[in-house]
KOLVEX-6807 format. One record per residue: residue number from 1; x, y, z of N, C-alpha, C, O, CB in turn. Coordinates in Angstrom, 3 decimals, padded with zeros to 6 digits. Glycine has a CB too. Example, Ala and Ser with C-alpha at 12.3 -4.5 7.8 and 13.67 -1.06 7.14 Angstrom:
# residues 2
{rec 1,{013.190,-005.690,007.800},{012.300,-004.500,007.800},{013.200,-003.300,007.800},{014.236,-003.319,008.465},{011.308,-004.473,009.046}},
{rec 2,{012.850,-002.250,007.080},{013.670,-001.060,007.140},{012.900,000.030,007.870},{013.409,001.138,008.039},{014.084,-000.598,005.725}},
# end
This chain:
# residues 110
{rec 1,{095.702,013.124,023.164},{095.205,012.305,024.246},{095.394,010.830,023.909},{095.483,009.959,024.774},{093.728,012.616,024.525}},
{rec 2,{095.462,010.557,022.335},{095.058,009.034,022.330},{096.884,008.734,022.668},{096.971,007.610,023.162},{094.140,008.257,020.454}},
{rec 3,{098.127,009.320,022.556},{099.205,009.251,022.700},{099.684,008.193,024.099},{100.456,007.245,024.239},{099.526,010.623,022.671}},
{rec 4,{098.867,008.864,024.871},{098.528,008.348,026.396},{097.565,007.299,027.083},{097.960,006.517,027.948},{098.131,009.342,026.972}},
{rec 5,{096.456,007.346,026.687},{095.639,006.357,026.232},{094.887,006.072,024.865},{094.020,006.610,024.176},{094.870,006.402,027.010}},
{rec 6,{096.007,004.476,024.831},{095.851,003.736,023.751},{094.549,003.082,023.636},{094.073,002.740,022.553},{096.830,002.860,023.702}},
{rec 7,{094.043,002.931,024.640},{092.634,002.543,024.739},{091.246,003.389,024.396},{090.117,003.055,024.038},{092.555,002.227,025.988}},
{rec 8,{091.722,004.310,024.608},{090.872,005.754,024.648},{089.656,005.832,022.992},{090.132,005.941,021.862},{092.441,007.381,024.582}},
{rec 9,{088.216,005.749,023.254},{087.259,005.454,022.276},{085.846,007.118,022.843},{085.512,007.607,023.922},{086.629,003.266,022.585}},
{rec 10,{085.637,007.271,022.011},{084.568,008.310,021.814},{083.427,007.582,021.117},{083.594,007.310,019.928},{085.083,009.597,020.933}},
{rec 11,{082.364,007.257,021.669},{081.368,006.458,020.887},{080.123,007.553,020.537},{080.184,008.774,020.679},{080.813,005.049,021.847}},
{rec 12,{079.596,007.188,020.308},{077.809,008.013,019.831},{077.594,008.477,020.789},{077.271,009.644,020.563},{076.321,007.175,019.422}},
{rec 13,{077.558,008.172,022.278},{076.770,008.546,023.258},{077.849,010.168,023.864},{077.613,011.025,024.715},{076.533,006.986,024.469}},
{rec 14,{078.561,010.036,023.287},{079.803,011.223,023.358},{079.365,011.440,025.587},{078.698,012.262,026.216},{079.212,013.411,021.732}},
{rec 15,{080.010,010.480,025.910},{080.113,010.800,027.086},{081.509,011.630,027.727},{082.722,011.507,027.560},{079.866,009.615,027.619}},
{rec 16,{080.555,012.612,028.618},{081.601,013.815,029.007},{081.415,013.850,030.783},{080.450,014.538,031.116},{081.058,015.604,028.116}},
{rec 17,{081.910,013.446,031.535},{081.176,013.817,032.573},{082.186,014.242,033.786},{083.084,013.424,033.988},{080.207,012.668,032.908}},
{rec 18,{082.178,015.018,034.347},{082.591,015.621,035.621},{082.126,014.567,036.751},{080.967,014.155,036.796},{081.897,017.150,035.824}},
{rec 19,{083.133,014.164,037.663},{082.707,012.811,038.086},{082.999,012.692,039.467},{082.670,011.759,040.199},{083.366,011.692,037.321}},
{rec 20,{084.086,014.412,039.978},{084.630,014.395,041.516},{085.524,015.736,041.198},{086.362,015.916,040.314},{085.654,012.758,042.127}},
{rec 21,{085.063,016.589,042.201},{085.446,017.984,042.203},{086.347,017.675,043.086},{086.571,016.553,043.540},{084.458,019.141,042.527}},
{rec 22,{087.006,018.914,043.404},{088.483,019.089,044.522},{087.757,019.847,045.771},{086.896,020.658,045.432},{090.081,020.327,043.755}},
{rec 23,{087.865,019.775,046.423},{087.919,020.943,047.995},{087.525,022.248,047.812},{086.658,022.702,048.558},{089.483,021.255,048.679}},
{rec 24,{088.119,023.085,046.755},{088.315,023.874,046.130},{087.033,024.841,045.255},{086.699,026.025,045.224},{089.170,023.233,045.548}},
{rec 25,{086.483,023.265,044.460},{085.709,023.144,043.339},{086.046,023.314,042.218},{085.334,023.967,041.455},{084.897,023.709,043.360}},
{rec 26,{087.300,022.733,041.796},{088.146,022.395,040.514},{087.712,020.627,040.303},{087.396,019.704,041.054},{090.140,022.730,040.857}},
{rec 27,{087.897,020.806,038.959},{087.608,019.420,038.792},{088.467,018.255,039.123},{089.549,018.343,038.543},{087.359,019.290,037.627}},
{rec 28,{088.377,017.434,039.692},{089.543,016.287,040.222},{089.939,015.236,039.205},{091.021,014.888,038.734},{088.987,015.392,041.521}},
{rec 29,{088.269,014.726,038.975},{088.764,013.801,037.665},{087.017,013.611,036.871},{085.874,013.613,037.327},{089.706,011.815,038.347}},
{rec 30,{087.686,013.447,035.337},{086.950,013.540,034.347},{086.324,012.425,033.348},{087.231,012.320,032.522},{087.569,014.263,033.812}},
{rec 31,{085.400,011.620,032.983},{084.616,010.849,032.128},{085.222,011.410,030.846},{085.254,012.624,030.647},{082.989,010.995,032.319}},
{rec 32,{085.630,010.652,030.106},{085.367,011.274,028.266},{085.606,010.044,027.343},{086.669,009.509,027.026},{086.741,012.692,027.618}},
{rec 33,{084.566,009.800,027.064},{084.319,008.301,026.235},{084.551,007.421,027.569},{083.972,007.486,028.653},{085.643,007.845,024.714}},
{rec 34,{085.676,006.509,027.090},{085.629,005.551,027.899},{086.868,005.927,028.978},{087.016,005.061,029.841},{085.712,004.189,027.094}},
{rec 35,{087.603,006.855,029.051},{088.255,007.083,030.194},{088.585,008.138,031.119},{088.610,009.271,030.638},{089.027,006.775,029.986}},
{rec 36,{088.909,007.972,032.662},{088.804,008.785,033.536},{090.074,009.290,033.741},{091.081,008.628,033.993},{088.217,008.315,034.554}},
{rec 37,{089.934,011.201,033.550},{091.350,011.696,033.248},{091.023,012.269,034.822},{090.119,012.005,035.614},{091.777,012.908,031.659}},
{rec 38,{092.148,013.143,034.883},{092.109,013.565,036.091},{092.310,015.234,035.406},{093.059,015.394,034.443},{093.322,012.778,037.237}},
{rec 39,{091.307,016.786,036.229},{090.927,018.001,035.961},{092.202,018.175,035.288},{092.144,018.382,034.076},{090.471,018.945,037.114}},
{rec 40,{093.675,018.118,036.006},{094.516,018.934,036.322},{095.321,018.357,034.827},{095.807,019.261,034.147},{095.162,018.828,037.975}},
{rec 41,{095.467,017.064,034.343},{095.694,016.402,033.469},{094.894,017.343,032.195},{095.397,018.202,031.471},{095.286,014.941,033.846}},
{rec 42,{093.530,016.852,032.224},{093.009,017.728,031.270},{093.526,019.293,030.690},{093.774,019.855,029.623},{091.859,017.843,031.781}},
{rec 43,{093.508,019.526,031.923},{093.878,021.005,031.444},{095.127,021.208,030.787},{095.246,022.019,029.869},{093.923,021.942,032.559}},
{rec 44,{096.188,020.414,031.274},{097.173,020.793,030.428},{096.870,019.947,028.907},{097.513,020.571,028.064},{098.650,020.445,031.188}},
{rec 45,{096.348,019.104,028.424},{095.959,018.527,027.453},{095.517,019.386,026.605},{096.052,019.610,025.520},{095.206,017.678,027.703}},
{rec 46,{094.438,019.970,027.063},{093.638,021.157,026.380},{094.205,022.615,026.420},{093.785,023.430,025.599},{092.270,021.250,027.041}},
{rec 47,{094.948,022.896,027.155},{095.778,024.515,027.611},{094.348,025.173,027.664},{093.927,026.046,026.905},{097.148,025.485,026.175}},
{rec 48,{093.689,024.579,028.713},{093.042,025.394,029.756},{093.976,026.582,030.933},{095.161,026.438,031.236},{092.334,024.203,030.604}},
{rec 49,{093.087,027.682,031.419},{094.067,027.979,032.393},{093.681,027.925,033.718},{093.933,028.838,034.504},{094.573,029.153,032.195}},
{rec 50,{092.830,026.486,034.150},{092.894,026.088,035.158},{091.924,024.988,035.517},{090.884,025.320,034.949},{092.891,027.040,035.802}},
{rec 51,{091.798,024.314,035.899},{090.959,022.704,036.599},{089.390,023.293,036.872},{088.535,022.407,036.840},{091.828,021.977,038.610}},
{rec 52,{088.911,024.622,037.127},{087.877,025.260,037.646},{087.165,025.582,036.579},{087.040,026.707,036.095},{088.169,026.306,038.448}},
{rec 53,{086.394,023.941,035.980},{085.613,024.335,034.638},{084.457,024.282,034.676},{083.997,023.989,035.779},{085.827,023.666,033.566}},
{rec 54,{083.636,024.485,033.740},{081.857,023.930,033.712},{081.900,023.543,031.821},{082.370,024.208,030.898},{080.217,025.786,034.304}},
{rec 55,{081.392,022.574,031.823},{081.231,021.986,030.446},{080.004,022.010,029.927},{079.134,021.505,030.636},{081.605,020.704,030.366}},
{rec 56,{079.608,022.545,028.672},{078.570,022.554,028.099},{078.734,022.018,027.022},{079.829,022.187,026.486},{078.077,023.555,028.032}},
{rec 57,{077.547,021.059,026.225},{077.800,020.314,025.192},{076.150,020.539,024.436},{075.067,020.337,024.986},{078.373,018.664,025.698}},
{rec 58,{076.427,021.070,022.858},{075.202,021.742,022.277},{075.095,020.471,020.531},{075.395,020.993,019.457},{075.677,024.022,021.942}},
{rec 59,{074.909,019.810,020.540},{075.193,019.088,019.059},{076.073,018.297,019.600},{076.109,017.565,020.589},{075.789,019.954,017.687}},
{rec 60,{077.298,018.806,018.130},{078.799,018.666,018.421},{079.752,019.163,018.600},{080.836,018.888,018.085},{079.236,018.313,017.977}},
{rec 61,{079.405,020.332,019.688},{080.337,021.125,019.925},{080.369,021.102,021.581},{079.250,020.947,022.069},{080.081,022.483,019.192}},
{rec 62,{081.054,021.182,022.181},{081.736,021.171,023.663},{082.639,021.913,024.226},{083.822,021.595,024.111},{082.280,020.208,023.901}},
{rec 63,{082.331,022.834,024.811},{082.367,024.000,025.252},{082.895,024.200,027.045},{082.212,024.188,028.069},{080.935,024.456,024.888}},
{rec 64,{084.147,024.347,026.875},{084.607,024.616,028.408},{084.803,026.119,029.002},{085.685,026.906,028.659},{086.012,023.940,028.585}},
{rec 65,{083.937,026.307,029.824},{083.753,027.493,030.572},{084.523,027.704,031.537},{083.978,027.267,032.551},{082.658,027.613,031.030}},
{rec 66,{085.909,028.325,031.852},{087.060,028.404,032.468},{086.818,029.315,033.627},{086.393,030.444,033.380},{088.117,028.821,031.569}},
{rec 67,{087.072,028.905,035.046},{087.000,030.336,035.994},{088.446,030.339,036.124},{089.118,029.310,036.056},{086.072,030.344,037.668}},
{rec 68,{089.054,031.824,036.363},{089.874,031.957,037.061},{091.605,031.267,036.745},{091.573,030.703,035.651},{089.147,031.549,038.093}},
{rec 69,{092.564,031.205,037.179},{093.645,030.533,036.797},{094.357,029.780,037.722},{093.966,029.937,038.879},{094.405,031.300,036.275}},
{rec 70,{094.963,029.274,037.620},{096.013,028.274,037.939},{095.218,027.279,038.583},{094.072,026.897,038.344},{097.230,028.786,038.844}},
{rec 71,{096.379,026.800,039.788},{095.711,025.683,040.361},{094.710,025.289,041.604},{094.314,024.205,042.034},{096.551,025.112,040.512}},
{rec 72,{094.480,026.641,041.986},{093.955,027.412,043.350},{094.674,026.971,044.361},{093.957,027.331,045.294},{092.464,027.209,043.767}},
{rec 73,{095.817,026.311,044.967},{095.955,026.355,046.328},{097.178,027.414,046.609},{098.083,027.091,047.378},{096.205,024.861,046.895}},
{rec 74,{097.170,028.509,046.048},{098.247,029.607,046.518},{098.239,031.112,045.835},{097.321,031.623,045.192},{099.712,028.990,046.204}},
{rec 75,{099.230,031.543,046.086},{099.660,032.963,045.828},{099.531,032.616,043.796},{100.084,031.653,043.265},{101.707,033.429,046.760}},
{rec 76,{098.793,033.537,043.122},{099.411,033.414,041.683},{100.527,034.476,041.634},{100.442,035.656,041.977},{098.265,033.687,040.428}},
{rec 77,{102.002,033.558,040.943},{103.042,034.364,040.691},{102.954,035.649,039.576},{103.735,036.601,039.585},{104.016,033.437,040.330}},
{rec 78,{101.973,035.490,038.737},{101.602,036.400,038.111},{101.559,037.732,038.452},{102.253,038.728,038.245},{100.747,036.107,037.835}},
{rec 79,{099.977,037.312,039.362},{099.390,038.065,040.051},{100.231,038.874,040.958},{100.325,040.099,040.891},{098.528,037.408,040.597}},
{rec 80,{101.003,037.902,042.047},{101.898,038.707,042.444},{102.301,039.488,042.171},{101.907,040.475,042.793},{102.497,038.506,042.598}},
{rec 81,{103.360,039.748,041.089},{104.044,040.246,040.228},{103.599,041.439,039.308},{104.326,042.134,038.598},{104.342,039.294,039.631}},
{rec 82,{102.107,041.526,039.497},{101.722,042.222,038.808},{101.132,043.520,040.030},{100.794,044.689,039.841},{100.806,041.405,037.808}},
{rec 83,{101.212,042.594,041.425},{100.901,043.546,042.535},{102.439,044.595,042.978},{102.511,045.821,043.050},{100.326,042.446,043.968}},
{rec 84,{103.287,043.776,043.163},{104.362,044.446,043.084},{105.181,045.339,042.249},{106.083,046.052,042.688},{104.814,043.858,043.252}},
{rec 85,{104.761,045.244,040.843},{105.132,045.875,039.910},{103.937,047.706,039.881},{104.161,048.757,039.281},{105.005,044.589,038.561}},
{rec 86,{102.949,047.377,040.659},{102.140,048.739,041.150},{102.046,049.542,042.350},{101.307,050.479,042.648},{101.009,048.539,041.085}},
{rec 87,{103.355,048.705,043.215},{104.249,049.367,044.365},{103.990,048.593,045.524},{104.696,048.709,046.526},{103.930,050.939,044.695}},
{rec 88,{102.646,047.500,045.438},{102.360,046.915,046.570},{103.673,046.227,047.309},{104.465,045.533,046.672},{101.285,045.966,046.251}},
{rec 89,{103.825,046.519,048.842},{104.293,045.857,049.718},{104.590,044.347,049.554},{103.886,043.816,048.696},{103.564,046.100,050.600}},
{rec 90,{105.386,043.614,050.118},{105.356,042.096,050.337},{104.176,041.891,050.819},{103.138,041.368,050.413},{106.377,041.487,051.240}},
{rec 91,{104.488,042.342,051.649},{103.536,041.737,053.205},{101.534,042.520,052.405},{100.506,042.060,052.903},{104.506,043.229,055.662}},
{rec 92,{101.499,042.930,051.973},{099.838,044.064,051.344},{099.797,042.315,050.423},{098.998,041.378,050.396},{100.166,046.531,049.765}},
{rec 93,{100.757,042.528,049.963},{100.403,041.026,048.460},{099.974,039.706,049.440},{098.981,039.005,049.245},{102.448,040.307,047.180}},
{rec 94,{100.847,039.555,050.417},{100.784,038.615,051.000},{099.480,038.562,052.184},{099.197,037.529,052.792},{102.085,038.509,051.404}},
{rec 95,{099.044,039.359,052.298},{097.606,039.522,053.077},{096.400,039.545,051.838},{095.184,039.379,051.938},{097.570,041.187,054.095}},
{rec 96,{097.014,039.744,050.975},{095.773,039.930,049.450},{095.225,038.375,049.193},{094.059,038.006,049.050},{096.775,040.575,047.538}},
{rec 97,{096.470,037.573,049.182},{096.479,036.379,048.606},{095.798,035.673,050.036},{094.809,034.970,049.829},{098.084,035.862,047.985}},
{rec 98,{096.250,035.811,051.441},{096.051,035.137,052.067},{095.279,035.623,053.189},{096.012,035.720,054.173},{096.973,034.643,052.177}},
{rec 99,{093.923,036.015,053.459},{093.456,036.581,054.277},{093.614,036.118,055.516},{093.960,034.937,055.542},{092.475,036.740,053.997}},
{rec 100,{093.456,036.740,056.767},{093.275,036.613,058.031},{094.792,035.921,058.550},{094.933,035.051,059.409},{091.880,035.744,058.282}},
{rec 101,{095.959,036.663,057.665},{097.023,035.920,058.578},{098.063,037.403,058.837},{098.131,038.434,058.167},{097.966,034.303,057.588}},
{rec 102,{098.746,037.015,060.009},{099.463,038.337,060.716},{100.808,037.567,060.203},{101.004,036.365,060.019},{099.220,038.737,062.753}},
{rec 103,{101.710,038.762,060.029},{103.297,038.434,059.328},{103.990,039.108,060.582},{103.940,040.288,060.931},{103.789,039.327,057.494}},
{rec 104,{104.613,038.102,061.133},{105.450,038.755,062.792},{106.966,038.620,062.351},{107.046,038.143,061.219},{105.143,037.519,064.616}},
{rec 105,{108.110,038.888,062.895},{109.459,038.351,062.868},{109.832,037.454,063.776},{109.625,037.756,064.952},{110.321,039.251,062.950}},
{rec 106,{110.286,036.514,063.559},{110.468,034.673,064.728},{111.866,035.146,064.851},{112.588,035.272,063.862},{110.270,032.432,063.776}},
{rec 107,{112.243,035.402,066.030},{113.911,035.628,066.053},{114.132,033.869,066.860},{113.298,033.240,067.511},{114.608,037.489,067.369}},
{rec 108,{115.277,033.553,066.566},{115.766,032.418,066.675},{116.358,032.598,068.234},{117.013,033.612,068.476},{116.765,032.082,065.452}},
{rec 109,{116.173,031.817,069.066},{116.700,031.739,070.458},{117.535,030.502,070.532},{116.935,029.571,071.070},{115.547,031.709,071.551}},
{rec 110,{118.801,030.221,070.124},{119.346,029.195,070.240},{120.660,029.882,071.137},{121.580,029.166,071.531},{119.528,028.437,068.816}},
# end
């Protein structure tokens, strides 16, 4: 982290703070010492597997409680992949991931 910010200080008061969630409820951007990272930043910093954290801090130890993966706004390719590989349909995966939507064929009228 300090690679990136050169400024970057951890004092006594070991400030950690969650400071603006996403839409979602992933973290948007983050307090730590003296600077404000952003969730999605963090996570790859730390190889979290995803922005959707809760932080607990006991002494000196700090503790990230991870939900779930990626970045929440889509299909996980994983997941996918792991639906299709157990015979599921396109369209079964694609109603899994995305509730309440109908898959029609658009024929082109030109």
């Amino acid at each position: 982290m300090k690679e990136n910010y050169s400024n970057f200080y951890f004092d006594n008061d070991r400030t950690i703070q969650i400071l603006e969630y996403t839409e979602s409820g992933r973290v948007k951007t983050i307090k730590i010492g003296n600077v404000n990272i952003s969730g999605v930043e963090l996570r790859g910093i730390l190889g979290l597997k995803s922005a959707n954290f809760e932080i607990s801090i006991e002494g000196e130890n700090v503790t990230f409680n991870v939900i779930g993966y990626g970045h929440g706004v889509g299909m996980s390719q994983t997941g996918a992949d792991a639906l299709a590989n157990q015979g599921y349909q396109y369209y079964e995966i694609i109603k899994h991931y995305y509730t309440g939507v109908d898959i029609t064929n658009i024929k082109n009228n030109v």
